[in-house]
N, C-alpha and C positions, 0 to 999 in steps of 0.2 A: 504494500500500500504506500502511497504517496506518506513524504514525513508526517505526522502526527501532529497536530498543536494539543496543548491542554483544554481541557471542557470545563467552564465555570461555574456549572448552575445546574442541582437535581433536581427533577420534576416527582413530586410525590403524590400517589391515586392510590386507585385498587382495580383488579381486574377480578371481571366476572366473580360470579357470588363468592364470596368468603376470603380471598389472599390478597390483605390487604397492607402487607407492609414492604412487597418489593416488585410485584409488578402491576404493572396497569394496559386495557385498551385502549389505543387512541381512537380508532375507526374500526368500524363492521359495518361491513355492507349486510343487506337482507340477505337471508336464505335463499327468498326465492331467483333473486339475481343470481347467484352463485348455482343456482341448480340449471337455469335458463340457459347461461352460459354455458356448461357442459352438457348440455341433451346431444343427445347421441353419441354419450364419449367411448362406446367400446372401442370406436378408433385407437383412444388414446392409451390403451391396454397396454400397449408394446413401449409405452415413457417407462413400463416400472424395469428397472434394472437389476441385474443380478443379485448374490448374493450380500447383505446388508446398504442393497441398493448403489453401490458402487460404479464407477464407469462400464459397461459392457463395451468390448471395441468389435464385436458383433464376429463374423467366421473368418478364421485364416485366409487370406489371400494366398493364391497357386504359387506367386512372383514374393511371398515376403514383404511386399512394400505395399505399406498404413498410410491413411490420409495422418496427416501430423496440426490439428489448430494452435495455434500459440495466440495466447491473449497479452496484450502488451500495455504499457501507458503510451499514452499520447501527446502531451506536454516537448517531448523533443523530436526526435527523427523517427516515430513509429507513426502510421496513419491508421488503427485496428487491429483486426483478427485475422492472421497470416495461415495459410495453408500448405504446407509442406507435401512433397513425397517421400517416404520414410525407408529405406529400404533395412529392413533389419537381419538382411545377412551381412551390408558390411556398416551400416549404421552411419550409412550418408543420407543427409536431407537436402532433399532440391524442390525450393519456391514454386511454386505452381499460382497463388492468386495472394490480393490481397481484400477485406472488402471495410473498407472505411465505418468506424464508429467511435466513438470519443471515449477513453480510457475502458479496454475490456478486460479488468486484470482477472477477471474470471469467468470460465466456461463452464458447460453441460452440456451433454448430446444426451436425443432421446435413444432409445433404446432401438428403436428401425434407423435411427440413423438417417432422419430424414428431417429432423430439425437440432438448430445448434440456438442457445439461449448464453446473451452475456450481462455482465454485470456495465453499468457507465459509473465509474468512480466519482461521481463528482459532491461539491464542490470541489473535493479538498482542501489544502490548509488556505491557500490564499484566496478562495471564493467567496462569495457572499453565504451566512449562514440560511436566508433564505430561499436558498437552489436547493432542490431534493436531486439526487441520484435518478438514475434508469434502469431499466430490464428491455434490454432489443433482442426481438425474438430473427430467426433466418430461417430460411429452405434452407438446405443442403444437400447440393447434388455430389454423394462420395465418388463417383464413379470422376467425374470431371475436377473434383476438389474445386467445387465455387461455391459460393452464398449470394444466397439475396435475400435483402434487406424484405420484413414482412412486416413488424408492427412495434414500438417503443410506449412503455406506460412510466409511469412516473414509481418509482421507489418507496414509494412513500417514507424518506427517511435519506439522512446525510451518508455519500459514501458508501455505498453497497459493495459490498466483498466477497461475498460469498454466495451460492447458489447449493439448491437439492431439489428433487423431485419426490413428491409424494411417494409411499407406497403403491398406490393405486393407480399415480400415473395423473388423478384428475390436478394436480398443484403443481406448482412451482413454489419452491419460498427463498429467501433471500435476508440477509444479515447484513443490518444497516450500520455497520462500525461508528460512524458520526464523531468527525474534531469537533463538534459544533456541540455546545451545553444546549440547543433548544435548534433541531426538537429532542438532541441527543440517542443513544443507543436503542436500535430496535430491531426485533424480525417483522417481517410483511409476506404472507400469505396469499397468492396468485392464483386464479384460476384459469386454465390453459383450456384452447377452443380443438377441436378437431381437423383445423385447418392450420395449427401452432401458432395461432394468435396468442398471447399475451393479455388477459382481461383486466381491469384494476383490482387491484385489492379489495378482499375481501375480510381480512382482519390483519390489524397493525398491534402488537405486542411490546411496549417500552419496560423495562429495568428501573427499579431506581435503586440507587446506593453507590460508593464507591471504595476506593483505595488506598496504600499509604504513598502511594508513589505520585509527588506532583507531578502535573506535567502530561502522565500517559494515566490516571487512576483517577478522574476528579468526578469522573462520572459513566454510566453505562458506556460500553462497548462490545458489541456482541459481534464474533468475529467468524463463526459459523453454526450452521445448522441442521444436526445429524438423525438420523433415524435410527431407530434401534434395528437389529438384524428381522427380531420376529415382526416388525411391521407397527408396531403396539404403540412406540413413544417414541416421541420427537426431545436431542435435548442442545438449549442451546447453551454454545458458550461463550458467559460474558467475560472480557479480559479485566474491564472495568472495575469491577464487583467482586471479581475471585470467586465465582458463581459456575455450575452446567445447572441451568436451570430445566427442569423436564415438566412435558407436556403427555397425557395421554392424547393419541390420535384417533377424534371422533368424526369424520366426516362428515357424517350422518346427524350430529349430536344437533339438541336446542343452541346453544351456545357459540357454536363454530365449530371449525376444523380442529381444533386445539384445543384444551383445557386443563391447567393445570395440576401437576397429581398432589394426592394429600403432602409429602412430603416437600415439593417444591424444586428443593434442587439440592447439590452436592455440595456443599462448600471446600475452596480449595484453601492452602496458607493462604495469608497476606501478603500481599504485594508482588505474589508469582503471575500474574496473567496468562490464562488460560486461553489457549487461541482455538487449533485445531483437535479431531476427535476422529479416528477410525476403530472400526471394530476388527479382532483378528480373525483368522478363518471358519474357527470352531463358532461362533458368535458365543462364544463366554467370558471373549475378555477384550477390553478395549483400551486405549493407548493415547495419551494427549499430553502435544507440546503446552508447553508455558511460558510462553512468548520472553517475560522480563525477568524468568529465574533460570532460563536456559535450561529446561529438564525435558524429561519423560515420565510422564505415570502411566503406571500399569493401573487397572481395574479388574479385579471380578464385576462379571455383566449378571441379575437374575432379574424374569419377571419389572423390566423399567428401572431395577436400583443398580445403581454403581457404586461398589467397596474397593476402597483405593489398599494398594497390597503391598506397591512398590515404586517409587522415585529415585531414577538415576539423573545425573546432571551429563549434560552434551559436550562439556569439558575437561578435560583432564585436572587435574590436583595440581594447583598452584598456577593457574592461568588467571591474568589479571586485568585482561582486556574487557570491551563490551560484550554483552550477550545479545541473541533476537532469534529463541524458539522459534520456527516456521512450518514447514512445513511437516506432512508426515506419511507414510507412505508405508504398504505391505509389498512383497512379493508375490506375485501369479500364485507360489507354492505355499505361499502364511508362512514360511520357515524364516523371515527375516521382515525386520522394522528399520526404513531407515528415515532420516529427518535430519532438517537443513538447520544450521547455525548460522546467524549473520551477524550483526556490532561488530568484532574486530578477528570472529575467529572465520565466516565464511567457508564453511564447509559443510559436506553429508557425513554422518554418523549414524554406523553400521551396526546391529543388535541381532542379536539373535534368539529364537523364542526358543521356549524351553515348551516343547510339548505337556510337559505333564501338569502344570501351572500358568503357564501362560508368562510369567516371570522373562525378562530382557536380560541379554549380558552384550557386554557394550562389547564389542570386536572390531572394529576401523572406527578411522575418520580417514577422509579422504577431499583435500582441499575441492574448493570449485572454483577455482584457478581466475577467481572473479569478486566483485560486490557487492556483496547481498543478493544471495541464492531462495528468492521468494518462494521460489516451488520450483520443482522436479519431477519427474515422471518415469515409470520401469515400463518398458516397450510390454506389451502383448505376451514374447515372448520368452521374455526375462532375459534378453541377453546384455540388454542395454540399459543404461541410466541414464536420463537427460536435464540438464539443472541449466537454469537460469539465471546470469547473474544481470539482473534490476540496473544496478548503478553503473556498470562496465560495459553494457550494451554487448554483451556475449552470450552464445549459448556451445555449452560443452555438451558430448555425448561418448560416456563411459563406458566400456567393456565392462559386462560385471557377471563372477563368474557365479555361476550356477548352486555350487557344490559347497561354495563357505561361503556364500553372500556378499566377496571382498570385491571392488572396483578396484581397476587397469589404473594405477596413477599418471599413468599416459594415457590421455583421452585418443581417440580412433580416429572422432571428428571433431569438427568446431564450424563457427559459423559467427557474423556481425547482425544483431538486430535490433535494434532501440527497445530498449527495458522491457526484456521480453521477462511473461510472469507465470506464465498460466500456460501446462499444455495436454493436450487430451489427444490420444490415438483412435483414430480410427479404419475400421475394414472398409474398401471401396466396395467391397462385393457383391 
């Protein structure tokens, strides 16, 4: 994400009957809107994604080579969402299109593979706090690797960052990060058409509370929003708060698509900012960076609750630099966890799961030869690593071997692209 400024001012409500001391509704649209919009959605069946709803890059291609999207920022020499050819027998990429939208530091493909949905970062730090963010939905044609532009709704909320698709396929929701103290940190709940329209929201969810840390902690920041594997809960994480705050997912329900569970949420230490959240393969245990403590927590996953088991830091012992937990990331085979460091260390950090607990033992770190590694991506086939570095306008792509989950300290390929952040593969087939 664009630098950060501080948020001055928490907004204090109550959401829906009874949880009244840390989150609140801003907007809900009627039911009946929301059901209108999706009539006839069996179409939209094929949005739900695989296992714990994850990227599906749909069937192996005969030739090895994946439509590659890279979401970027915009602000310098990037003009949107770049589309690659990926070949992953020698892990070269070659440009194919680009299609114009103003900062997409995040993607989603549906599940056919025939629409791509981004995030518009905006304001940002230097924008007016009354610009709300975007959600630009696309066609996507994989065979040809092009987009076109289909429909933009408003975010309802500063800075969106993050994107997921319902279980069911009928949603889209979106994590409104927000430097802005008003209307500050939120998710927004989307209902998607069968044509991959983009409909407005249908319920806007705000945080209130914050941190010890000025500057990045003065108020909500929600920085993704994940599903549980069985389908059941939604849990966001705010960095803001030190919060994964959990929702049961009622589609159906009086109230909205969401409603908070009896217990709320998970609270983390102070002043660690909890960003992203993956589950691992067995869905029993789940994994999340902490953006300002530089770590990893392990969780046992049951029935909506997450019990935290185990916290490794992404640095070695006696490193004095800055930290910036980011990303995070499984293997095709769940045998390995790896996740990006940025502030002063700038690298992926390699883990490996312990089947019988689900427990991390940290095994590499391997620079990304760059500045600030926002995200990265494991091809399809697991042979490759591909990391972004944000501030160097480069993108590396690393041999990475199969068998001990280590990367090639000598990347394959490389490439120049303006603050490339965001990348999703996909099958042209």
């Amino acid at each position: 994400m664009l630098r950060r400024r501080a948020a001055a001012r928490v907004v204090s409500s109550s959401l829906l009957p009874a949880t009244a001391d840390s989150l609140r509704v801003v907007r809900s649209a009627p039911r009946r809107s929301a059901h209108s919009i999706i009539k006839g959605f069996a179409l939209l069946v094929s949005l739900v994604a695989s296992h714990a709803f994850a990227q599906d890059s749909g069937p192996v291609p005969a030739d090895g080579v994946y439509d590659m999207l890279v979401g970027t920022y915009t602000a310098g020499k990037s003009e949107g969402i770049y589309v690659y050819h990926f070949d992953t027998k020698t892990g070269a990429a070659t440009r194919v299109s680009v299609a114009q939208t103003v900062n997409p530091s995040f993607l989603v493909v549906s599940r056919d593979r025939h629409f791509v949905y981004a995030v518009n970062e905006l304001p940002g730090d230097d924008g007016p706090a009354t610009q709300r963010g975007g959600i630009s939905a696309f066609r996507f044609d994989p065979a040809q690797g092009q987009l076109s532009f289909i429909n933009k709704v408003s975010s309802d909320g500063n800075d969106p960052c993050y994107l997921s698709f319902s279980p069911d396929g009928r949603y889209l929701l979106t994590a409104n990060y927000s430097v802005a103290a008003d209307p500050g940190g939120s998710f927004a709940v989307f209902p998607l058409q069968a044509d991959g329209q983009v409909g407005t929201s249908v319920l806007t969810v705000h945080h209130e509370g914050g941190g010890p840390v000025k500057g990045r902690q003065d108020n909500s920041h929600v920085h993704s929003t994940v599903f549980s594997p069985d389908g059941q809960y939604l849990f966001a994480q705010d960095l803001g708060v030190d919060k994964l705050f959990s929702y049961r997912y009622t589609p159906d329900g009086d109230h909205g698509p969401v409603v908070p569970t009896d217990w709320r949420y998970t609270p983390q230490k102070a002043g660690t900012g909890p960003r992203h959240l993956i589950f691992g393969k067995d869905g029993k245990h789940a994994y999340l960076t902490s953006e300002l403590a530089g770590t990893v927590t392990t969780f046992d996953y049951h029935d909506g609750r997450l019990t935290q088991q185990q916290v490794v830091s992404l640095t070695e012992p006696g490193f004095k630099g800055a930290v910036g937990g980011s990303a995070i990331h499984l293997s095709p085979d769940g045998r390995f966890v790896y996740a990006s460091n940025r502030g002063d260390a700038n690298e992926i950090v390699t883990f490996a799961v312990d089947p019988a607990n689900g427990h991390l033992k940290k095994i590499g770190h391997q620079s990304s030869l760059g500045k600030s590694p926002r995200e990265f991506a494991i091809d399809p086939t697991g042979n490759w690593l591909i990391v972004g570095n944000q501030n160097s306008d480069t993108v590396y792509v690393f041999k990475r071997d199969q068998q001990s989950g280590l990367l090639d300290p000598t990347p394959k390929q490389h490439f120049e692209l303006g603050s490339p952040v965001d990348f999703k593969l996909v099958s042209p087939s």
